[in-house]
C-alpha positions as CSV (number, residue, x, y, z in Angstrom):
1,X,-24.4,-14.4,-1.7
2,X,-20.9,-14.0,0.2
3,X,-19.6,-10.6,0.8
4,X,-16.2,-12.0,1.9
5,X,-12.9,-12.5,0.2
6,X,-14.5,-14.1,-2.9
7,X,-16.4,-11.1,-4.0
8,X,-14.3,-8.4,-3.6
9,X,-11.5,-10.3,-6.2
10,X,-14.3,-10.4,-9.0
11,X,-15.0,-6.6,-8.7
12,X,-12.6,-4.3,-10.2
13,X,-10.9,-1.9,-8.8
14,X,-11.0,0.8,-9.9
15,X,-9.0,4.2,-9.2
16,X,-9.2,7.8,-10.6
17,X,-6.6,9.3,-12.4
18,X,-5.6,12.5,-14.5
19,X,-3.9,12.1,-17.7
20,X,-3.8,13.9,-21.3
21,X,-5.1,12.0,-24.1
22,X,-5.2,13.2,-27.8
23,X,-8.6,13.6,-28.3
24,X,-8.2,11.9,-32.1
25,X,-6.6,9.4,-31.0
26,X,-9.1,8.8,-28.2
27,X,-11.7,8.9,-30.6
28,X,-10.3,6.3,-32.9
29,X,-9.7,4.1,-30.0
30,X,-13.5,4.3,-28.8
31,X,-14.8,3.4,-32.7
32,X,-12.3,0.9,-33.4
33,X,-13.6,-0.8,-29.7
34,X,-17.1,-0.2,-30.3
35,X,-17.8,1.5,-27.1
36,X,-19.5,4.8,-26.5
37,X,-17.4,6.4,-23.4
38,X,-13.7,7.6,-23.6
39,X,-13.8,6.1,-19.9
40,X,-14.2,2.5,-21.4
41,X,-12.0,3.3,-24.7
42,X,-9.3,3.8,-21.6
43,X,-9.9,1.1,-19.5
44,X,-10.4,-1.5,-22.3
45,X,-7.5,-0.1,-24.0
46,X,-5.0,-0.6,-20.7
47,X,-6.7,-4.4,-20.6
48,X,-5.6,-5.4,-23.8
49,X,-2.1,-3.7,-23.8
50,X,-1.7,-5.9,-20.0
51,X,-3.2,-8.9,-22.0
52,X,-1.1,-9.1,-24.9
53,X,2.1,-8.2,-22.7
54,X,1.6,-11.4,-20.7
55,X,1.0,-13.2,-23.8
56,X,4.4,-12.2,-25.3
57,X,6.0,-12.9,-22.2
58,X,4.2,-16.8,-22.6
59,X,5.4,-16.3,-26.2
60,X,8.7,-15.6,-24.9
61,X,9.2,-17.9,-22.4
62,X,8.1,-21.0,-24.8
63,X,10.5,-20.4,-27.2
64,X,12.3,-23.6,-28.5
65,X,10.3,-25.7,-26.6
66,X,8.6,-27.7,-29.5
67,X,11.0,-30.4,-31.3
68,X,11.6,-29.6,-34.5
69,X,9.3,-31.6,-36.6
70,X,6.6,-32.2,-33.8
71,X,4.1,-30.8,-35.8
72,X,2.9,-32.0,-38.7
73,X,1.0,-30.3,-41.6
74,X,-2.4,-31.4,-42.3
């Protein structure tokens, strides 16, 4: 197994930080993910929010790039 470049970009990195979190909210966030630890609620949470920001951006950026028409209905 390499221990070089290659490995260390698959492992996250992960930092520690200190922040206030409603603990209802928190809560929610953890059943509506299905995970058992506010720690992954958090970090799965700031994931998707980074996900679906770059796919707006996509969204964003494509605009008006399809001819009208080019798509047909099946």
């Amino acid at each position: 197994m390499k221990r070089g470049r290659d490995r260390r970009q698959t492992v996250p990195r992960l930092k520690r930080k200190a922040f206030f979190v409603d603990e209802r909210v928190l809560r929610e966030a953890r059943t509506a993910l299905g995970v058992e630890s506010d720690a992954e609620a958090v970090r799965m949470s700031v994931e998707r929010i980074a996900e679906m920001e770059a796919f707006w951006q996509f969204m964003k950026n494509s605009r008006r790039t399809l001819a009208v028409g080019s798509i047909e209905r099946p």
